[in-house]
ROGU-689029 format. One record per residue (C-alpha): residue number from 1; residue in three letters; z, x, y. Coordinates in nm, 3 decimals. Example, Ala and Ser with C-alpha at 12.3 -4.5 7.8 and 13.67 -1.06 7.14 Angstrom:
2
> num, residu, up, east, north
> 1, ALA, 0.780, 1.230, -0.450
> 2, SER, 0.714, 1.367, -0.106
END
This chain:
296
> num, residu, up, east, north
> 1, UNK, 0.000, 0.000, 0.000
> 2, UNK, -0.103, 0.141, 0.366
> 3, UNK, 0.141, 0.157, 0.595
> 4, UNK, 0.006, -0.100, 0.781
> 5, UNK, -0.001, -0.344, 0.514
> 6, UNK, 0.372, -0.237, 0.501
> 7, UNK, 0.437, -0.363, 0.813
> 8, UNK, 0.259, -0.714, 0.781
> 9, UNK, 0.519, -0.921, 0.597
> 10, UNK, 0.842, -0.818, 0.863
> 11, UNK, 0.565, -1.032, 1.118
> 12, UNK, 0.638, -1.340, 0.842
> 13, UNK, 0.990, -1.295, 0.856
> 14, UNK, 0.996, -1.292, 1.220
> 15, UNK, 0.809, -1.635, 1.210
> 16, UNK, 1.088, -1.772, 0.965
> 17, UNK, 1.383, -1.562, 0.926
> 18, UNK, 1.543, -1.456, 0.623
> 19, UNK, 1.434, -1.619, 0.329
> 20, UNK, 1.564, -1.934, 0.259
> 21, UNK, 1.834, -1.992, -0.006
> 22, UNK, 1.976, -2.297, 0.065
> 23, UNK, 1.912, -2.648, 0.267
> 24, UNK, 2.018, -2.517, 0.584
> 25, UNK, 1.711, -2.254, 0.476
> 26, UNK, 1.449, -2.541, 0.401
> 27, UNK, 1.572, -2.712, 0.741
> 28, UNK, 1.503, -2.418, 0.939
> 29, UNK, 1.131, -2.364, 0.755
> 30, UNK, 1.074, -2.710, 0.816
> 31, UNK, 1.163, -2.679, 1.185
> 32, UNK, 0.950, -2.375, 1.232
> 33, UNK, 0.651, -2.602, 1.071
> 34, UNK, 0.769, -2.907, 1.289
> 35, UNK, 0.734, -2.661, 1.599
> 36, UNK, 0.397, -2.495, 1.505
> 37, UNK, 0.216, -2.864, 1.436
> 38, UNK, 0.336, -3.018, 1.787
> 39, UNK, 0.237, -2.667, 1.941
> 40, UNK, -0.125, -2.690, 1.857
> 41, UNK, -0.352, -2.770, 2.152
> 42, UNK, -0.541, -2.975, 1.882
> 43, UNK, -0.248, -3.190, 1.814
> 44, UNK, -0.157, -3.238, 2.172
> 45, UNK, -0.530, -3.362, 2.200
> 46, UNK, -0.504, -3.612, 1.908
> 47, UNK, -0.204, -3.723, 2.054
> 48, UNK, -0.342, -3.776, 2.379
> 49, UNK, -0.627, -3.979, 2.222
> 50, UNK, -0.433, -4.193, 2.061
> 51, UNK, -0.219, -4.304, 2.388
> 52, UNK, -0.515, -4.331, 2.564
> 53, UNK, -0.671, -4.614, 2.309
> 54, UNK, -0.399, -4.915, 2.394
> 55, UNK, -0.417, -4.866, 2.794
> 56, UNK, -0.781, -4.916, 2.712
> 57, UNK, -0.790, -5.217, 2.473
> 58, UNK, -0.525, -5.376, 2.729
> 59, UNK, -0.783, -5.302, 3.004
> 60, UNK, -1.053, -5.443, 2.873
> 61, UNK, -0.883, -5.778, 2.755
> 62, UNK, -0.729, -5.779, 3.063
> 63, UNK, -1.052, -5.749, 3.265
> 64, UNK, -1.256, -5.986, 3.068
> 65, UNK, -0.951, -6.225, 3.033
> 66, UNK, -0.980, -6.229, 3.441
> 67, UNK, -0.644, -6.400, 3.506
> 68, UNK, -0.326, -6.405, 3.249
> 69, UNK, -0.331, -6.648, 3.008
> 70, UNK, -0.687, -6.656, 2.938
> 71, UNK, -0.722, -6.569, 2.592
> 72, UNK, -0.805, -6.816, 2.388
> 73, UNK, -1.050, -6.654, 2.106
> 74, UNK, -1.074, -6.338, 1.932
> 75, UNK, -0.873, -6.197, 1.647
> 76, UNK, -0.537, -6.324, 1.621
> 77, UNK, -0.331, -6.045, 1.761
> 78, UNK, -0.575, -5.978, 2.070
> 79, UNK, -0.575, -6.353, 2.114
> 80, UNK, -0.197, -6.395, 2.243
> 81, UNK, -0.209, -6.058, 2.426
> 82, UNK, -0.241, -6.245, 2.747
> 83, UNK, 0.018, -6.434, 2.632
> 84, UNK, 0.314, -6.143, 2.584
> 85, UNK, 0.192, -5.806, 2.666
> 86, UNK, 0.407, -5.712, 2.352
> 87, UNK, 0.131, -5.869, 2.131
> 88, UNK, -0.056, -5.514, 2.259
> 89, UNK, 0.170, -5.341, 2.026
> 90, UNK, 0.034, -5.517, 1.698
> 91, UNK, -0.324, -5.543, 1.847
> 92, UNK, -0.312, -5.138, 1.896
> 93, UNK, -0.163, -5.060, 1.558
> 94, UNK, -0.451, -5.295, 1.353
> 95, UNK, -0.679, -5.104, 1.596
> 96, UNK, -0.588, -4.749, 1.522
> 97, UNK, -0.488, -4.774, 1.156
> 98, UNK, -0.857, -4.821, 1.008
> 99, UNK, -1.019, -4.511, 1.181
> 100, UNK, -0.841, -4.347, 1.449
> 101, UNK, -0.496, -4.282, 1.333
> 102, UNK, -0.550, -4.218, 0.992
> 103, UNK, -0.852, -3.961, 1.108
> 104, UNK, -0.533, -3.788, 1.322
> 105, UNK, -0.322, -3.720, 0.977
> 106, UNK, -0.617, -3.594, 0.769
> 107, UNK, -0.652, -3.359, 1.031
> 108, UNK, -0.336, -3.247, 1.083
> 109, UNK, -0.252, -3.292, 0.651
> 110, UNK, -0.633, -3.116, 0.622
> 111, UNK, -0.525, -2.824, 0.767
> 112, UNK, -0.180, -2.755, 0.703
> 113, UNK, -0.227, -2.454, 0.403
> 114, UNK, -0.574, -2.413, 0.428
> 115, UNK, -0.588, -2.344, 0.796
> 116, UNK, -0.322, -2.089, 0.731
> 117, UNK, -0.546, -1.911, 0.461
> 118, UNK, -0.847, -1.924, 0.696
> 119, UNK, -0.628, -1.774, 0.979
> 120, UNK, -0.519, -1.519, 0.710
> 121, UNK, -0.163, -1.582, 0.717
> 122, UNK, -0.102, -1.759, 0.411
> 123, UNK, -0.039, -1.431, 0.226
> 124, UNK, 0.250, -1.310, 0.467
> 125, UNK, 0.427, -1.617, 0.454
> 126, UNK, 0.460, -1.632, 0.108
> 127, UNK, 0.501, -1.269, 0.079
> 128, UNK, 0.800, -1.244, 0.337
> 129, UNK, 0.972, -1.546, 0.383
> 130, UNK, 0.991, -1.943, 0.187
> 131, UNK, 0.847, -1.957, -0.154
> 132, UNK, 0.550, -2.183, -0.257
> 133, UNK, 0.765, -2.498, -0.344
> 134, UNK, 0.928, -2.512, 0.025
> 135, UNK, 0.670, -2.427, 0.206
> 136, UNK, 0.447, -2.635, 0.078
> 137, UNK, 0.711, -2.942, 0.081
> 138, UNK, 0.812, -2.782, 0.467
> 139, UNK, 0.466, -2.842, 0.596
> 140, UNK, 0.433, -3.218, 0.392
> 141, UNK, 0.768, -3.339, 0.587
> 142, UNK, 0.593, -3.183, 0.915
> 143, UNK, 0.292, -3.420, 0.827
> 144, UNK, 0.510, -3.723, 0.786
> 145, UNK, 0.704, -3.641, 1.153
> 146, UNK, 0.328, -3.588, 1.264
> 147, UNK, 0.253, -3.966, 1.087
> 148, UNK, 0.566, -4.163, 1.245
> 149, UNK, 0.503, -3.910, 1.610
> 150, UNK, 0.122, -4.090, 1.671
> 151, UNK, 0.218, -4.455, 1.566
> 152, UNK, 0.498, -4.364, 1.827
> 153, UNK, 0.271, -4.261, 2.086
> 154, UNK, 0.031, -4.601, 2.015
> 155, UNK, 0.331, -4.837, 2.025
> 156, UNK, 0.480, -4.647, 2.313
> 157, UNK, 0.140, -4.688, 2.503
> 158, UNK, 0.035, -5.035, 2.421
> 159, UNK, 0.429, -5.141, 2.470
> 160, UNK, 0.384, -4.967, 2.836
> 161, UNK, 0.049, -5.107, 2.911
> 162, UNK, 0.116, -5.449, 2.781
> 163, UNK, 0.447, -5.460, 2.984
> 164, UNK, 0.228, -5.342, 3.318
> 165, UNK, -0.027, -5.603, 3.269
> 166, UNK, 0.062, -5.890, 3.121
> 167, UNK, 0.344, -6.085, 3.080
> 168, UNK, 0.655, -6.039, 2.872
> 169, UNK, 0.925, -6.332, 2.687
> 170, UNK, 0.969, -6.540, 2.406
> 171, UNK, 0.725, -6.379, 2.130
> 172, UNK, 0.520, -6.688, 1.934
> 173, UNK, 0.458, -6.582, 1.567
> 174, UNK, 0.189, -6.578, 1.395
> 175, UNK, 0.337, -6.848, 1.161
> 176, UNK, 0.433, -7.073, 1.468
> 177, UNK, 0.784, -6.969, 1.525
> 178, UNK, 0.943, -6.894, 1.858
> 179, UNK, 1.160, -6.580, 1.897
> 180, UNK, 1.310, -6.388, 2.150
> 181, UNK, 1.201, -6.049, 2.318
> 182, UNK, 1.447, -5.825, 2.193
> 183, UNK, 1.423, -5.967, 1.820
> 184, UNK, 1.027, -5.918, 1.814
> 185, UNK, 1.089, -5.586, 1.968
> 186, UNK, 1.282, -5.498, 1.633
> 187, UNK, 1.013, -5.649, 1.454
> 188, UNK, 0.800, -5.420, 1.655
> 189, UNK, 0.984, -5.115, 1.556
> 190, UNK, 0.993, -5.168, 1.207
> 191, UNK, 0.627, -5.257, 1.211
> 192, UNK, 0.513, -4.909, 1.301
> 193, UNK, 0.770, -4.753, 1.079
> 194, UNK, 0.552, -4.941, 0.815
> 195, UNK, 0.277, -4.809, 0.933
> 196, UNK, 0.398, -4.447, 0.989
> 197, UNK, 0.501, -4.493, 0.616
> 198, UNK, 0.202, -4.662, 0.548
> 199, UNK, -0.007, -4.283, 0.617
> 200, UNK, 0.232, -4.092, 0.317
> 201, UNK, 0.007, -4.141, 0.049
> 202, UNK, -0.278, -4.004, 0.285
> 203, UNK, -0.098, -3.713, 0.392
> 204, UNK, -0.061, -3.613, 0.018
> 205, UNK, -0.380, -3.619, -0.043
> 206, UNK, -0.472, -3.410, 0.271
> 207, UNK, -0.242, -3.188, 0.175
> 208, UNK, -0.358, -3.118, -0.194
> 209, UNK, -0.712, -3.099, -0.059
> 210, UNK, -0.591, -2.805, 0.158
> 211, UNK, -0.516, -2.618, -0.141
> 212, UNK, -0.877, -2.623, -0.292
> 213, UNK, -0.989, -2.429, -0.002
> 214, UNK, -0.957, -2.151, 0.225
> 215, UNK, -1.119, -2.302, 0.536
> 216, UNK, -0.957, -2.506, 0.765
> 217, UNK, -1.260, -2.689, 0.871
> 218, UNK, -1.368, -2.750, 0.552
> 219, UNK, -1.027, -2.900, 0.448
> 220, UNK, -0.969, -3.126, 0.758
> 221, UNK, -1.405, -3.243, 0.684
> 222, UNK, -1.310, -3.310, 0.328
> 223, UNK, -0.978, -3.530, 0.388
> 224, UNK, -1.185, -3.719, 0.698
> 225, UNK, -1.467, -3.791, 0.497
> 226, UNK, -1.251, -3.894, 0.190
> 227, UNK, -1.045, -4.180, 0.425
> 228, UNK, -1.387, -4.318, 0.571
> 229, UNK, -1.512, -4.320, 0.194
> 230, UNK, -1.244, -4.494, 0.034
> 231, UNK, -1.232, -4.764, 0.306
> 232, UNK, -1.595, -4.803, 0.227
> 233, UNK, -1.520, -4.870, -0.102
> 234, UNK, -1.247, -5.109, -0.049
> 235, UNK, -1.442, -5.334, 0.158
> 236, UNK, -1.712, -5.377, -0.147
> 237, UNK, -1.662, -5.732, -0.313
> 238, UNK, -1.904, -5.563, -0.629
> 239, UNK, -1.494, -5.311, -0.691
> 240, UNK, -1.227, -5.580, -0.607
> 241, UNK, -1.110, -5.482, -0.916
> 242, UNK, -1.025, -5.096, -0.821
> 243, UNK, -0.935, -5.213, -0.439
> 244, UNK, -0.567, -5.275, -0.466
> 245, UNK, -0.536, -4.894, -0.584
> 246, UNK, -0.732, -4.750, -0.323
> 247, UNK, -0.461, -4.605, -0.026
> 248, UNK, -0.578, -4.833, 0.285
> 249, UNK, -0.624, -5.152, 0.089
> 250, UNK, -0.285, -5.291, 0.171
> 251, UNK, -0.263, -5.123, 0.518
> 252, UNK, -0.300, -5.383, 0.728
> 253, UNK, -0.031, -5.619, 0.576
> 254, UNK, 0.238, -5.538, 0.848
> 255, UNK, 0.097, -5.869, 0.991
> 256, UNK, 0.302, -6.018, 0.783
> 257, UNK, 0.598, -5.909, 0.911
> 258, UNK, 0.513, -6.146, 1.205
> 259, UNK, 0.570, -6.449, 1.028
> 260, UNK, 0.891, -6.625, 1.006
> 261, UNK, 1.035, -6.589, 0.717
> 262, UNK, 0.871, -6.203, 0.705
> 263, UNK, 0.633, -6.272, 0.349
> 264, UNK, 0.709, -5.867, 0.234
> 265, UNK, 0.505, -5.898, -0.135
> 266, UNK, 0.202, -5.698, 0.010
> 267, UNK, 0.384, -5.475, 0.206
> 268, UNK, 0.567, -5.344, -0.046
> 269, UNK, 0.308, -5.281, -0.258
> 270, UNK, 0.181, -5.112, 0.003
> 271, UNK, 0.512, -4.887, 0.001
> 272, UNK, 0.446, -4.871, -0.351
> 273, UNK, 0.139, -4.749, -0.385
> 274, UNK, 0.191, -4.508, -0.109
> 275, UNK, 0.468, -4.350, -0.283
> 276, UNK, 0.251, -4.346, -0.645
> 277, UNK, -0.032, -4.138, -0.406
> 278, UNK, 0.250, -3.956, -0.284
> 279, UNK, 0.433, -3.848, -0.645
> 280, UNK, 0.014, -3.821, -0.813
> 281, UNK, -0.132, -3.563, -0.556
> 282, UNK, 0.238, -3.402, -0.428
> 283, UNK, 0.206, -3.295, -0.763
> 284, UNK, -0.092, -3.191, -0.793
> 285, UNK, -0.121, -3.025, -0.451
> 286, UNK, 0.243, -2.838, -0.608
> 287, UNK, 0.097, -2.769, -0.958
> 288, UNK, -0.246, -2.575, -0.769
> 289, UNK, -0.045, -2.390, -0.482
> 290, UNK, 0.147, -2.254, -0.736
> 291, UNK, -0.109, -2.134, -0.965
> 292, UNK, -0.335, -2.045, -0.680
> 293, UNK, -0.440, -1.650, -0.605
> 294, UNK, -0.321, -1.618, -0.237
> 295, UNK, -0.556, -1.344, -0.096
> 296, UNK, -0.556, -1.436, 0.309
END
């Protein structure tokens, strides 16, 4: 070994410490992941997108609305947003969650060990500091805080923009029933923790792509491509039979949580089959990072 390559793993353990023995050890690997994710100009950008989509959809339904309380067609959601500016939240989330958010995670899930290997630090880290098995589960649990973070940032915007321009009360369910503000604000909150939740079985996937390859680019193009195929997929009648395996079938059933009594059958099979994707390709992103030959 050259001197130089001598020197190369103290730069790991200056990126992580000493190497981790315990749970305080994993903690501290998963906050160094946590801190290079959110540090990324690219995630910042993503990020940014994603806030920017609800102040749009409230401006257009605002403008063509012309004057609150105008809505009377549409989709259901977009149809009471003149009606409580809250109803932005839901109308955001059914938005984002086909396309834009879950094109955010594969991104972000894409590139979280193969964009190491393409930067050629892979190596070091595993040389120096954490271990396969924690690193690999460090940078999963920095995908999932990356998963709830943008469904934050598109409630947080639509709740914003809704609030600023239209007007806010008594929430009207989709099932008829009256409640107040603060208890469909709770409904609210645990509406895009389903959703964040809703993105685990993706982010296992992106991450066990990540492990087939060394490019970044390649990885994040792969796990992009795969969400836009299987959604394909789900919406051919000819497969109903394979739909209610595919990841994004049940993805939209957080509408249901707007009724009154909340109907939770399809959203926890939603929960379900996120956590089967989860335990299926966590394992077999595990059982091929371990075996793999780390050379960058």
């Amino acid at each position: 070994m050259s001197r130089a390559d001598a020197s190369v793993p103290a730069a790991g353990a200056v990126r992580y410490g000493p190497r981790p023995q315990s749970a305080l050890g994993v903690l501290a690997l998963f906050r160094s992941e946590l801190s290079i994710t959110f540090r990324r100009a690219r995630t910042l950008a993503l990020l940014g997108i994603l806030a920017a989509l609800p102040v749009l959809i409230g401006v257009v339904v605002r403008v063509q609305t012309g004057h609150l309380g105008g809505g009377d067609g549409g989709p259901a959601f977009i149809a009471q947003v003149t009606q409580n500016g809250l109803f932005l939240v839901f109308t955001a989330l059914a938005a984002t969650l086909p396309i834009f958010l879950p094109m955010t995670v594969a991104v972000v899930a894409g590139d979280s060990v193969a964009g190491e290997a393409s930067g050629g630090t892979l190596r070091y880290l595993l040389v120096a500091p954490a271990g396969r098995t924690r690193l690999l589960f460090a940078k999963f649990c920095a995908a999932l805080v990356f998963c709830a973070a943008a469904t934050l940032t598109v409630a947080l915007a639509a709740l914003a923009t809704g609030a600023a321009l239209f007007p806010l009360g008594r929430v009207t369910l989709l099932s008829g029933d009256s409640v107040s503000f603060g208890a469909a604000l709770l409904r609210a909150a645990l509406i895009a923790g389903v959703v964040a939740l809703s993105l685990a079985g993706l982010v296992a996937v992106g991450l066990f792509v990540s492990t087939l390859t060394g490019s970044g680019i390649a990885a994040m193009a792969a796990t992009v491509g795969l969400v836009i195929t299987v959604q394909i997929l789900d919406g051919i009648p000819q497969l109903h039979a394979i739909a209610p395996w595919l990841f994004p079938h049940y993805w939209l059933s957080f509408a249901d949580l707007l009724r009154q009594p909340m109907y939770l059958h399809d959203v926890l099979r939603n929960l379900s089959l996120q956590g089967l994707y989860v335990a299926v390709f966590g394992t077999a992103a595990w059982a091929r990072f371990g075996a793999r030959d780390i050379t960058s």
